[in-house]
Chimera marker file (.cmm) of the C-alpha trace (Angstrom):
<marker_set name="trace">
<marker id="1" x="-20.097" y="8.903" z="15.781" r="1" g="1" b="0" radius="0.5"/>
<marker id="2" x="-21.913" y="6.229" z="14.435" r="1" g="1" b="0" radius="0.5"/>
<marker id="3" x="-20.656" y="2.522" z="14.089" r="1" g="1" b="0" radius="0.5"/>
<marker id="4" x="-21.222" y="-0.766" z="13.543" r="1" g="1" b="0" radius="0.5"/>
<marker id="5" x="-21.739" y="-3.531" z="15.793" r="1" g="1" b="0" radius="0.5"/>
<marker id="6" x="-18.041" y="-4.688" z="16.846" r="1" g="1" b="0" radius="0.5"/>
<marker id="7" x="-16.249" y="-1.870" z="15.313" r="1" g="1" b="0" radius="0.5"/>
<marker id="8" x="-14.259" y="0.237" z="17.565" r="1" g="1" b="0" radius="0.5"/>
<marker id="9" x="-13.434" y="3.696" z="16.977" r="1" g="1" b="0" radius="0.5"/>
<marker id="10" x="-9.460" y="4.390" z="15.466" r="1" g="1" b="0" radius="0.5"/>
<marker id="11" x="-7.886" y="7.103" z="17.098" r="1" g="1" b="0" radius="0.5"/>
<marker id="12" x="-4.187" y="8.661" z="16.730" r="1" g="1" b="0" radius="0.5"/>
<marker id="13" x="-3.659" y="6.006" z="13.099" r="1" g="1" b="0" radius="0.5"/>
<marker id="14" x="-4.029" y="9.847" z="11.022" r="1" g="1" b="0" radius="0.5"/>
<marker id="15" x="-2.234" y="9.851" z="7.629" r="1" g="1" b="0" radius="0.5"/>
<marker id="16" x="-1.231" y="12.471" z="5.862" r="1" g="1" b="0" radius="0.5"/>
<marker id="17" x="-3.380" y="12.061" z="2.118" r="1" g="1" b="0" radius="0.5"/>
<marker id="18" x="-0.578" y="13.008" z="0.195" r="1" g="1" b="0" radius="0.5"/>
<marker id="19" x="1.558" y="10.186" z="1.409" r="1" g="1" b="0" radius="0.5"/>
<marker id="20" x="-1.415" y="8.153" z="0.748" r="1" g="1" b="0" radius="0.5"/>
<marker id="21" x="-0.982" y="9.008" z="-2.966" r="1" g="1" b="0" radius="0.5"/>
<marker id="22" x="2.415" y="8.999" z="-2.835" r="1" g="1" b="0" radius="0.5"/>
<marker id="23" x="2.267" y="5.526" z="-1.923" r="1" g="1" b="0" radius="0.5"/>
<marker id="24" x="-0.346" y="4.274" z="-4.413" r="1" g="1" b="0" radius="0.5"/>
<marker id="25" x="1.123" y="5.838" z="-7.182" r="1" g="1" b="0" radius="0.5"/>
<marker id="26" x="4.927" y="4.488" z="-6.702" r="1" g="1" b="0" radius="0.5"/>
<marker id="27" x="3.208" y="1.113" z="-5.785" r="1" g="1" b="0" radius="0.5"/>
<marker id="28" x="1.414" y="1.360" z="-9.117" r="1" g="1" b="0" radius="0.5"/>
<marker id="29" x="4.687" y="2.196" z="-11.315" r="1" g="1" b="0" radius="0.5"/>
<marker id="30" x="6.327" y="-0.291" z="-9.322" r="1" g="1" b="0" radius="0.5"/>
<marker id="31" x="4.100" y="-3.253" z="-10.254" r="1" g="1" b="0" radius="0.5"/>
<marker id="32" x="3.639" y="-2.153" z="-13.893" r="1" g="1" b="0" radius="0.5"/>
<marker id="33" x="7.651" y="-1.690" z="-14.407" r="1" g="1" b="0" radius="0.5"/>
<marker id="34" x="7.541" y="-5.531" z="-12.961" r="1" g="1" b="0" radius="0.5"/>
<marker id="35" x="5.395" y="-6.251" z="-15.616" r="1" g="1" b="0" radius="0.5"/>
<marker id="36" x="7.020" y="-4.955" z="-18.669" r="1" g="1" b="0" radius="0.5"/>
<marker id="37" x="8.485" y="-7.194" z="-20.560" r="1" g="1" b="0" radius="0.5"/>
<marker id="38" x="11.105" y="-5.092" z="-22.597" r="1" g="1" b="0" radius="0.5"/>
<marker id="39" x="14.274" y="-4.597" z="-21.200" r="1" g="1" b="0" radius="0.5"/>
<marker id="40" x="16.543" y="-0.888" z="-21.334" r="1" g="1" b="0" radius="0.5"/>
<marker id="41" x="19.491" y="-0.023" z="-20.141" r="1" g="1" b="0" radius="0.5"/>
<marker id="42" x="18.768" y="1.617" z="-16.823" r="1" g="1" b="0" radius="0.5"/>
<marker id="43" x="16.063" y="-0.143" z="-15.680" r="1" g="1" b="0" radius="0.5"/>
<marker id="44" x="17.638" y="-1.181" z="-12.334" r="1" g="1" b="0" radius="0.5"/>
<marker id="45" x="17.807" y="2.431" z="-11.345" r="1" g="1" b="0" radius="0.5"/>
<marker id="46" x="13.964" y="3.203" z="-11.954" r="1" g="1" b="0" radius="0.5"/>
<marker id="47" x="13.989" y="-0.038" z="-10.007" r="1" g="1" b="0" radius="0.5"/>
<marker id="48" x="15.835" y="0.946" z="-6.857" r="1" g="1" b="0" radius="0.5"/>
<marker id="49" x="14.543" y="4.467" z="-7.345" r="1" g="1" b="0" radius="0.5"/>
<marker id="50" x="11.319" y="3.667" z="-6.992" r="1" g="1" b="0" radius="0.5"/>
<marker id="51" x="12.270" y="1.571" z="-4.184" r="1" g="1" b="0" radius="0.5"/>
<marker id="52" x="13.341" y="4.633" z="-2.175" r="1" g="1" b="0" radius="0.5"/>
<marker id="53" x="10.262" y="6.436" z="-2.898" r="1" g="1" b="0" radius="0.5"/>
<marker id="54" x="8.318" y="3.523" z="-1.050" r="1" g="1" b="0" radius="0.5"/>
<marker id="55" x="10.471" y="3.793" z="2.005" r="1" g="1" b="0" radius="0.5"/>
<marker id="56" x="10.200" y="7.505" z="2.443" r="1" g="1" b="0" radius="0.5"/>
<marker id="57" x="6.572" y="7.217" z="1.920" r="1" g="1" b="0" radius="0.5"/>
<marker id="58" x="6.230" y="4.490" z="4.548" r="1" g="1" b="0" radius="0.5"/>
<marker id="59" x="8.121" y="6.627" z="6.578" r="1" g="1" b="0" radius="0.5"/>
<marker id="60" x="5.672" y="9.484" z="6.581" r="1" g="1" b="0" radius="0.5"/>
<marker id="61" x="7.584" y="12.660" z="6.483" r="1" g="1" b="0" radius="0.5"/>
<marker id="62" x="9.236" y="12.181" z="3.126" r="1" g="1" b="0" radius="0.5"/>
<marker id="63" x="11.022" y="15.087" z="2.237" r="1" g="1" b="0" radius="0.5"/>
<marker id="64" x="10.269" y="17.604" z="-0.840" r="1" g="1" b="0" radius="0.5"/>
<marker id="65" x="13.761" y="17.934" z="-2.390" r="1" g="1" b="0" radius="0.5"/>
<marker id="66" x="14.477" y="14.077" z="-1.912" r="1" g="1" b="0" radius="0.5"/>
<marker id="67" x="11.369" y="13.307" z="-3.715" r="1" g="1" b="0" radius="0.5"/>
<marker id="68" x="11.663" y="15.078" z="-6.652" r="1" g="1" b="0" radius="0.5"/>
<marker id="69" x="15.380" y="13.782" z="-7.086" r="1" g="1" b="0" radius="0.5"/>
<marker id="70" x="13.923" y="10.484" z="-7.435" r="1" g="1" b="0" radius="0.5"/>
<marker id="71" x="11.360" y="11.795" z="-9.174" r="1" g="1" b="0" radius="0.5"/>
<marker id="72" x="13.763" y="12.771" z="-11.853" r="1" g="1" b="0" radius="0.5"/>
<marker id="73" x="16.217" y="9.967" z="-11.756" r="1" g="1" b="0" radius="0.5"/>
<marker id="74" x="12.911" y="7.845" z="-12.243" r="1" g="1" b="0" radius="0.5"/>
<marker id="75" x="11.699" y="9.523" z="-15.280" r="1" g="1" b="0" radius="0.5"/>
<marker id="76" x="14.894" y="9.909" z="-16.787" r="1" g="1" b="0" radius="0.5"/>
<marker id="77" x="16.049" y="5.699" z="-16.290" r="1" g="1" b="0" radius="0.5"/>
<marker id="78" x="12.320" y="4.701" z="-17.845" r="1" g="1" b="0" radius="0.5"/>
<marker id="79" x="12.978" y="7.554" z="-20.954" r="1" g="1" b="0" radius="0.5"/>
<marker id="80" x="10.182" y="6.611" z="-23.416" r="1" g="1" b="0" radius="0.5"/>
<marker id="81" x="9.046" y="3.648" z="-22.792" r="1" g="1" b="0" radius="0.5"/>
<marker id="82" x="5.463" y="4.487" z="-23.611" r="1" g="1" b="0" radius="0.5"/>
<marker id="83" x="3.415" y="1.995" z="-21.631" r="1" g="1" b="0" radius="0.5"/>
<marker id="84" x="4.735" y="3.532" z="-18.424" r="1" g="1" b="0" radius="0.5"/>
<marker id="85" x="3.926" y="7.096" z="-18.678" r="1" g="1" b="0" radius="0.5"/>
<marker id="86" x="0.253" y="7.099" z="-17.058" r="1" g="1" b="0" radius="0.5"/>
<marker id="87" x="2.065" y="5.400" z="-14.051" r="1" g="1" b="0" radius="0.5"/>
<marker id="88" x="5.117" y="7.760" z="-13.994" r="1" g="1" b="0" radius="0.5"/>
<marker id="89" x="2.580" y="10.456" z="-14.598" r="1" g="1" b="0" radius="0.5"/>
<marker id="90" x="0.393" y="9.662" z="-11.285" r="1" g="1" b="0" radius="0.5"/>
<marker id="91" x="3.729" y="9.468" z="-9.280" r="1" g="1" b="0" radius="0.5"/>
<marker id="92" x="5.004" y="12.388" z="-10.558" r="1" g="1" b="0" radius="0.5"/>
<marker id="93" x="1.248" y="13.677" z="-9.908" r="1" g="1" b="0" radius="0.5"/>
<marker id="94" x="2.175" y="12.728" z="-6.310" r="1" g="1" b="0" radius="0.5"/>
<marker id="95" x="5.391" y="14.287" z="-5.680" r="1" g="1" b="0" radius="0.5"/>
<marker id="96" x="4.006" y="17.342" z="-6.968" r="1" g="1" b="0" radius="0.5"/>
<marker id="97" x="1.603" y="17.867" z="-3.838" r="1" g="1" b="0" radius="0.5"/>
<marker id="98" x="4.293" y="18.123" z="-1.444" r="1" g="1" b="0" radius="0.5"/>
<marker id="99" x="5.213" y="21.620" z="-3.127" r="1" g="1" b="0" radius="0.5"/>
<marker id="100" x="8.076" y="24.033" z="-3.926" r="1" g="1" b="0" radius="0.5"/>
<marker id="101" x="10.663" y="24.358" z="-1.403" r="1" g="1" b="0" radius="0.5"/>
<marker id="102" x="11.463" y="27.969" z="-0.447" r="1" g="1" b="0" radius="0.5"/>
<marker id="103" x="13.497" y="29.823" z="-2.986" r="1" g="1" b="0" radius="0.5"/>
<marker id="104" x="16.547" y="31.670" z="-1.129" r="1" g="1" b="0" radius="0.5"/>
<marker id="105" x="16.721" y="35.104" z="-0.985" r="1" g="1" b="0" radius="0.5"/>
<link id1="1" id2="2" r="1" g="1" b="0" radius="0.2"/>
<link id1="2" id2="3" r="1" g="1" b="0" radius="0.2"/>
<link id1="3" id2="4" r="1" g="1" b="0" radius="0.2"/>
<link id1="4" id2="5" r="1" g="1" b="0" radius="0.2"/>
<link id1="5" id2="6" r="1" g="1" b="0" radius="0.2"/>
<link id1="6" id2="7" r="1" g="1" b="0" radius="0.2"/>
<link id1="7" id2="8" r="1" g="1" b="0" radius="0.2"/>
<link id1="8" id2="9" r="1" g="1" b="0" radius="0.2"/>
<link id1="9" id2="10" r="1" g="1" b="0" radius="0.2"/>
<link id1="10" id2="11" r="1" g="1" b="0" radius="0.2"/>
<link id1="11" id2="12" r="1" g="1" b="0" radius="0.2"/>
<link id1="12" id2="13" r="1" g="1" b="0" radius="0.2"/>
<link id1="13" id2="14" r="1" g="1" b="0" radius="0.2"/>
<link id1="14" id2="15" r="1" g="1" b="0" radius="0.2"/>
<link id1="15" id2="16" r="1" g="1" b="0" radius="0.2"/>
<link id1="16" id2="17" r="1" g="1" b="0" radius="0.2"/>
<link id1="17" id2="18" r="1" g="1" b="0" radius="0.2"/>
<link id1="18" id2="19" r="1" g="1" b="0" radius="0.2"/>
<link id1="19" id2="20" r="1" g="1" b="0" radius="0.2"/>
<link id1="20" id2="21" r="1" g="1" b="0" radius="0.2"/>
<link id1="21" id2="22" r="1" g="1" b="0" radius="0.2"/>
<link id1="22" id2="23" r="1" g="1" b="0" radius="0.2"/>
<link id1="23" id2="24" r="1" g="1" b="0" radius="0.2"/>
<link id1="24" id2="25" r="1" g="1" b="0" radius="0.2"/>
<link id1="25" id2="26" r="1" g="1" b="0" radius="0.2"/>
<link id1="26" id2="27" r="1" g="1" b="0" radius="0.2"/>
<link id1="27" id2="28" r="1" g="1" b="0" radius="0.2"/>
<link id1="28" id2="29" r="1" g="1" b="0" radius="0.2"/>
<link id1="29" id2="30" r="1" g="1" b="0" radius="0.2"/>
<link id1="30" id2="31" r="1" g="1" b="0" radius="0.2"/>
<link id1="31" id2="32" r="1" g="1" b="0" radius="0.2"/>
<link id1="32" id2="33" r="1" g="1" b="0" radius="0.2"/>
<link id1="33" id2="34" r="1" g="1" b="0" radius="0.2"/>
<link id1="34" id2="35" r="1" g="1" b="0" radius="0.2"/>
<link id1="35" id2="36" r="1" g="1" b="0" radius="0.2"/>
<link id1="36" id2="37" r="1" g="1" b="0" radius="0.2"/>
<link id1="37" id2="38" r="1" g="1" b="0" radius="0.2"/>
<link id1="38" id2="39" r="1" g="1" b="0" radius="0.2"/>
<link id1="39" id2="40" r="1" g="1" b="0" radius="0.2"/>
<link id1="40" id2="41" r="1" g="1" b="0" radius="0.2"/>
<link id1="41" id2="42" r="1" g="1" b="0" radius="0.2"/>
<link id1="42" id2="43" r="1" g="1" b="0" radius="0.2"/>
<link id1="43" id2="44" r="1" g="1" b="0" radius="0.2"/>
<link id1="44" id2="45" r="1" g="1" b="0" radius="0.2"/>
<link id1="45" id2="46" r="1" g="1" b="0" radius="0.2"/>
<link id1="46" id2="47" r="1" g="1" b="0" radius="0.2"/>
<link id1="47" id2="48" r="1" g="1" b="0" radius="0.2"/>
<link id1="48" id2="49" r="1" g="1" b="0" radius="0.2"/>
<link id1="49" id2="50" r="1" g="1" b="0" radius="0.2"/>
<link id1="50" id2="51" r="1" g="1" b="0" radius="0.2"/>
<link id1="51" id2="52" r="1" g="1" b="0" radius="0.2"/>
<link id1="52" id2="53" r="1" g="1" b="0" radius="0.2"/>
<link id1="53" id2="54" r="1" g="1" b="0" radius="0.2"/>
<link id1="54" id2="55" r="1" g="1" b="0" radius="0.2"/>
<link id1="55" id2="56" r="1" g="1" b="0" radius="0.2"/>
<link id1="56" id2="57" r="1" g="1" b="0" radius="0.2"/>
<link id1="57" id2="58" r="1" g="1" b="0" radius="0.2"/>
<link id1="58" id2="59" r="1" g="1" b="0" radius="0.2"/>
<link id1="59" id2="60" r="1" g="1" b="0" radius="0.2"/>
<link id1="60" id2="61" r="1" g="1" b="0" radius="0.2"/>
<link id1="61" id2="62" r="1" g="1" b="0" radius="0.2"/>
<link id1="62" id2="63" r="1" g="1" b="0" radius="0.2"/>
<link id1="63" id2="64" r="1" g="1" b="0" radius="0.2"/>
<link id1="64" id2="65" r="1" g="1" b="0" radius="0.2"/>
<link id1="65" id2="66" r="1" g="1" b="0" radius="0.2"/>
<link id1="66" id2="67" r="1" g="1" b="0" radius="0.2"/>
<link id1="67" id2="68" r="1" g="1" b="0" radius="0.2"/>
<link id1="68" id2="69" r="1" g="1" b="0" radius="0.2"/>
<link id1="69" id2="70" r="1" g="1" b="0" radius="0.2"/>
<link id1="70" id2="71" r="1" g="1" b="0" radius="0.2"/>
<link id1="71" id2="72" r="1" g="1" b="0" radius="0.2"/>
<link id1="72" id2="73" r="1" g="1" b="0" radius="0.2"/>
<link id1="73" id2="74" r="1" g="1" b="0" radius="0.2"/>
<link id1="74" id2="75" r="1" g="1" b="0" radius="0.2"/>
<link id1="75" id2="76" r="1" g="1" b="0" radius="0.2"/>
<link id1="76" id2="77" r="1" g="1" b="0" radius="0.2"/>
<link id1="77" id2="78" r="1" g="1" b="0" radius="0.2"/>
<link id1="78" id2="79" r="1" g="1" b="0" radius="0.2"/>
<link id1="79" id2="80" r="1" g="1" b="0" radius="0.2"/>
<link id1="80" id2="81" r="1" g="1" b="0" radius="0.2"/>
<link id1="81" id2="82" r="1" g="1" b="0" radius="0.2"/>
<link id1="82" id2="83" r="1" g="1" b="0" radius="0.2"/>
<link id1="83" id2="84" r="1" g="1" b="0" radius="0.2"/>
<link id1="84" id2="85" r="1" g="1" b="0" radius="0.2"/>
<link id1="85" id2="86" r="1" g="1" b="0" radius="0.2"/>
<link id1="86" id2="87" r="1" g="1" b="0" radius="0.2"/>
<link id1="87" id2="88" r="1" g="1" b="0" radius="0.2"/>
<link id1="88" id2="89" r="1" g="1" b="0" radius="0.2"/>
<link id1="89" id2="90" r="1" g="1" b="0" radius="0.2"/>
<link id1="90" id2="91" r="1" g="1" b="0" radius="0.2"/>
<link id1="91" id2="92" r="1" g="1" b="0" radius="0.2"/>
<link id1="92" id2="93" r="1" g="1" b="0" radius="0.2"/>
<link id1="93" id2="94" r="1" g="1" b="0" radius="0.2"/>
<link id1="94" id2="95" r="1" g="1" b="0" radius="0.2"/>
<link id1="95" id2="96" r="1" g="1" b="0" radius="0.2"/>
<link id1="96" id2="97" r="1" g="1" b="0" radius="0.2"/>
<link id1="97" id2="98" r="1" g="1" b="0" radius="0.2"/>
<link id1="98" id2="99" r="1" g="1" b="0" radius="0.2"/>
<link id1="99" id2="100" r="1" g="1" b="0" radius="0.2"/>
<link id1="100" id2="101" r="1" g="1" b="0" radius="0.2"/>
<link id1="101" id2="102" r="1" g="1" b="0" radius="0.2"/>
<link id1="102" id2="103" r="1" g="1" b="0" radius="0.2"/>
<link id1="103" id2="104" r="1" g="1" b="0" radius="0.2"/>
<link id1="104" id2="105" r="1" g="1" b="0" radius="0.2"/>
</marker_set>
């Protein structure tokens, strides 16, 4: 392994790359939902949604079903508010890697 001068190596910090996404993407839809200026009805629920998306991402582990309920409750409190989709897109993007959970038989 090759370093720099000073730099130490990191060992055990491993992160799984889909919670990396998952994390930039809500982080994204987060700051651009701050930014909107319009207001709609259920707003505060995309709000607190999205909220719960960042703690089970900073948890780790999230898990599938829980993330596409917010997922939905997300898409469905933003509705059409155009200037939103391409971040509700990439979030959606990232709740997508974390798969289908088995069917029952």
């Amino acid at each position: 392994m090759l370093r720099s001068v000073g730099q130490r190596a990191v060992r055990g910090n491993f992160e799984d790359p889909r919670v990396t996404e998952l994390r930039a993407a809500v982080s994204r839809l987060r700051r651009e939902l701050a930014a909107y200026p319009g207001e709609f009805p259920d707003r505060a629920i995309a709000e607190d949604e999205l909220a719960a998306l960042a703690a089970m991402a900073a948890t780790g582990a999230p898990e599938a079903r829980r993330l596409r309920r917010s997922l939905l409750l997300v898409a469905s409190s933003i509705g059409s508010v155009s200037a939103l989709t391409g971040a509700l897109a990439g979030v959606r993007g990232a709740v997508e890697l974390f798969g289908e959970p088995p069917h029952p038989r």
